[in-house]
C-alpha positions, 0 to 999 in steps of 0.5 A: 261052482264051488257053492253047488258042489257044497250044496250037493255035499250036504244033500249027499250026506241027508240021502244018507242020513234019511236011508239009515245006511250010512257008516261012520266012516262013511259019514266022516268022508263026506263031513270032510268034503263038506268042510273042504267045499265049505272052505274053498268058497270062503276063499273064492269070495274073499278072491273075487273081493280082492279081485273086484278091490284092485280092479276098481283101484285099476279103473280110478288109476286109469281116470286119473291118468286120462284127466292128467293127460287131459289137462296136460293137452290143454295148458299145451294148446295154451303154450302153444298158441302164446310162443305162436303169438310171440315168435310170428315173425319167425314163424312168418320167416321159417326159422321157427317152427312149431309142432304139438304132438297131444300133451308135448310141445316141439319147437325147432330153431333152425342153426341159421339164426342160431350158429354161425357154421361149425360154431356153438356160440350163440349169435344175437338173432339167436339170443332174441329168440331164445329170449323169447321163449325163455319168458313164456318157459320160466313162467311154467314147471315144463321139463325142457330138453333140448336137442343138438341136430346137424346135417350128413356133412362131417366136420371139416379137417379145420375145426376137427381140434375142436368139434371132432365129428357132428356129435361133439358139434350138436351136443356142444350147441344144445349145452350153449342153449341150456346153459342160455336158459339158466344163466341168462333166464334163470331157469331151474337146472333142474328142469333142463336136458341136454342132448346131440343127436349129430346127424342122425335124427333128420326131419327131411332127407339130406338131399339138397341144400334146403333140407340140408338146411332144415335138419340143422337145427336146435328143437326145444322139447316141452313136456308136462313134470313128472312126478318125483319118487323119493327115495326111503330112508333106512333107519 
């Protein structure tokens, strides 16, 4: 639009040139709203450059993160399918289970091969499963949160002096799983989260004992690195 009003500016003033009565003033007036139509073109150009740069930026932004997401869901298929091949049986016994959500991998251990009742400390079942997946963890740079969940039932009055409620209980076995994975696999701190969630996050409804049971459970929560932002120095 801009472009046509400056073609029609130019055409004004020849009208005029060509009539012989055009002023001075009359002249100037309209050299001037060539020159401004002149300048608000240039500028729309060097817009639609900038406009069209950053929407090319856009789009290779968008195609990188497709084909990181794609290649995050793949190597996620292949640990899925390598803990299913290592942790059969306790697949096969329903104390392991095993969700992948895209370029995310859940896997849930209920507290009955893990804890004895109202107690964070691992018991050998539980060390042989961790084991488990602690080989196939240490081999990869996976981010590993792992998650503390009980059931409704609160804590009784004999060991309120050490877990005072389900959120002190579900921090202090996701804390027991972390610390197994670094000081017993070695695997990076850094790579490692821990958190409770008590009874709040349930995967069934509290209202009977074998969901009860399902809902007491540590999940281990794998997904892909993220990118590290440093920080800039000032100098």
């Amino acid at each position: 639009m801009r472009q046509i009003v400056g073609v029609t500016a130019v055409g004004a003033i020849a009208m005029l040139l060509t009539s012989g009565c055009i002023t001075q003033s009359r002249f100037e007036e309209k050299e001037s709203e060539l020159a401004a139509c002149v300048r608000d073109a240039k500028a729309a150009g060097e817009a639609s450059r900038t406009e069209i740069t950053d929407l090319r930026a856009q789009i290779a932004r968008c195609e990188q993160g497709a084909e990181e997401m794609r290649r995050n869901t793949e190597r996620f298929k292949t640990r899925e399918a390598d803990l299913r091949l290592r942790l059969g049986k306790e697949l096969a016994d329903r104390d392991v289970e095993i969700e992948r959500l895209k370029d995310q991998l859940s896997v849930r251990v209920l507290d009955r091969i893990l804890f004895r009742s109202g107690s964070a400390d691992i018991l050998p079942a539980g060390k042989q499963v961790l084991d488990k997946l602690a080989n196939v963890l240490k081999e990869t740079d996976d981010l590993i949160r792992v998650e503390g969940h009980t059931d409704n039932v609160p804590i009784g009055e004999r060991l309120k002096d050490r877990y005072f409620s389900n959120w002190e209980l579900s921090a202090a076995r996701a804390a027991a799983v972390v610390r197994y994975f670094q000081h017993g696999h070695s695997i990076d701190p850094v790579r490692l989260e821990a958190v409770g969630y008590a009874e709040y996050r349930p995967i069934a409804p509290n209202d009977s004992a074998s969901n009860r049971q399902r809902n007491r459970r540590v999940s281990i929560e794998l997904a892909a690195p993220r990118p590290v932002e440093r920080t800039p120095v000032s100098h």
